[in-house]
N, C-alpha and C positions, 0 to 999 in steps of 0.2 A: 696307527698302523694295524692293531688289531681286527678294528673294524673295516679296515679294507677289506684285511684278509678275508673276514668273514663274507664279505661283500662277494666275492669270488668263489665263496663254495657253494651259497645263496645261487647267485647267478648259475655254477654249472649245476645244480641242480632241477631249476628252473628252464634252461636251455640245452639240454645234451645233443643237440646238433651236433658239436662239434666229438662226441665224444663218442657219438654212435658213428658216424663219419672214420674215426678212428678204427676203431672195432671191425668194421664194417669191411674196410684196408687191409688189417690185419688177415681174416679172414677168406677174404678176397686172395694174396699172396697164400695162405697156407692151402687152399684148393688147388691154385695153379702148383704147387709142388705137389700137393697130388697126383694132380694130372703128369706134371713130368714124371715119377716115379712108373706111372704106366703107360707112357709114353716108351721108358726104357726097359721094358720089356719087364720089370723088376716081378719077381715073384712075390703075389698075393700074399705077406706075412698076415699072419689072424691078429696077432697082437698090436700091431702096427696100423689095421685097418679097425679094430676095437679103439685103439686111439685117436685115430684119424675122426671116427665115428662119433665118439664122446667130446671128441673137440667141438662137431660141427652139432651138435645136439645142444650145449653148452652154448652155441654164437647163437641156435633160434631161439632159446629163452629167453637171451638175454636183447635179443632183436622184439621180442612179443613185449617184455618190460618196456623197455623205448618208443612200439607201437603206443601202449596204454597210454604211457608218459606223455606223449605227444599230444594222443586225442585229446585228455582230459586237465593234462595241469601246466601246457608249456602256452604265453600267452604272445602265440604269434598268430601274424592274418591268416585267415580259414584257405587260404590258396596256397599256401606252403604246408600246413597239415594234411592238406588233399595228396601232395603232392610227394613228400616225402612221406606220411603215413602209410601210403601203398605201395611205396617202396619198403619200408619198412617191413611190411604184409610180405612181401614177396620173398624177401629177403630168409624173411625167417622163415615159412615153409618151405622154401629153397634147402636151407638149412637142415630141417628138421627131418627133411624126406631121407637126404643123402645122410646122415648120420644116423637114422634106422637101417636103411638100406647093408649101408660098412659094420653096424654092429649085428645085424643079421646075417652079414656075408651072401645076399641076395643080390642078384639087378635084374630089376624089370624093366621091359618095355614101355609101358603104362608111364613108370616115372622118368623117363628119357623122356617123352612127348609132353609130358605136364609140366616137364623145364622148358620146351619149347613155347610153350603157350603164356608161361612167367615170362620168359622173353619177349613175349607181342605187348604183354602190359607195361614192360618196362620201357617198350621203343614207343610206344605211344605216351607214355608217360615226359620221354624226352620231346617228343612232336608238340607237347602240350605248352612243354616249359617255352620251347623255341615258338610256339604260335603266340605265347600271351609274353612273352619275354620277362620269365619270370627269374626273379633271383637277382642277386649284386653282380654275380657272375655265372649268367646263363648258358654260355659255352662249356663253361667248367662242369655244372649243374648237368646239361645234354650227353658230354662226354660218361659223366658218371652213372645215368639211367642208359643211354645209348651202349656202351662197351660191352656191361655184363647184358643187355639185352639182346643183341647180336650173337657173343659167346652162348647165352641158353639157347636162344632160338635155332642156335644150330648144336646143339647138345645132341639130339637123336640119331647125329653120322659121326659121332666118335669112334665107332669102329673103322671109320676110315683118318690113316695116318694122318694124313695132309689136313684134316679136320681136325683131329684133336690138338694137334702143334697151332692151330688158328686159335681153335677156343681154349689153350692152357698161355698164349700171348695175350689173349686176349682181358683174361682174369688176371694176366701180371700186371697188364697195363692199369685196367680199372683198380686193384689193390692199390699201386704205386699211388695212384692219382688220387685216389680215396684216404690216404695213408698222410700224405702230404697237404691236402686239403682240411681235413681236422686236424693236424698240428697246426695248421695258417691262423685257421678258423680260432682257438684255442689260444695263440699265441694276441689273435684280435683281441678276442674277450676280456684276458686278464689285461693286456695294456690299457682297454677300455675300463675298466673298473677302478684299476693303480691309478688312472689320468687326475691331476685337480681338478675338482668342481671346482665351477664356476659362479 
């Protein structure tokens, strides 16, 4: 039994697919409450948006760790490294910008439009999977590059209502689905590892 177990930390360490997926969820949902709080009109607390900040600075590190990870010590086909690794990329300067931004108490323009442009990498990214039909579950896969690529690419009209209620559903949705996808993912892994050899 021990040796499974260990079998199982071996593996998530070797494969954090599922556990960047996770993260990734999380992260996703804690932005969409973001966006609701400015949605509702909520007053800019400094301490609140220091926190929000440090949050999101904290998910691109740890998104650049899982980049590394991936290129160099996870040993899957070079077409899913290509594939999530640039999501990966994106994810976490997605991250890193907006968490400088909230600890600064700035918003620029510049980085409204350079989440738009995140967004064309990510819809193309989903175009890619669905052209080469990649993945166990390439729909799922699409959804996940597609949702948050749509929600950036339209980031730069959040000043208008009807737009940010689009892209703060929009980040619930891909959180939710991100969220639940590395638990599935996670809950795969370890059944696959506890199974008898054969």
């Amino acid at each position: 039994m021990k040796n499974r177990i260990r079998e199982v930390f071996i593996m998530a360490a070797h494969n954090p697919l599922a556990l960047g997926l996770i993260l990734v969820g999380i992260f996703g949902l804690l932005f969409a409450w973001y966006l609701y709080g400015v949605l509702k009109n909520k007053k800019q607390d400094k301490k609140e948006n220091k926190a929000f900040g440090i949050a999101f600075c904290v998910a691109s590190f740890v998104g650049f760790i899982f980049l590394i990870q991936l290129y160099f010590f996870v040993p899957i086909p070079v077409q899913y490294i290509e594939i999530y690794g640039v999501g990966y990329a994106m994810f976490s300067i997605a991250m890193l910008i907006l968490g400088i931004q909230l600890l600064k108490g700035v918003e620029t323009t510049s980085a409204r439009y350079l989440a738009s442009v995140i967004g064309i990498v990510l819809l193309w990214l989903a175009y890619v999977v669905s052209k080469y039909n990649l993945s166990k579950s390439p729909i799922a896969t699409m959804f996940l590059l597609g949702l948050p690529g749509v929600a950036a690419f339209l980031f730069p009209g959040i000043k208008n209502k009807k737009i940010l209620i689009i892209v703060m559903l929009l980040f619930f949705v891909f959180g939710a689905l991100a969220l639940y996808s590395g638990l599935n993912a996670l809950d795969g892994h370890v059944a696959s590892a506890l199974a008898p050899q054969t």
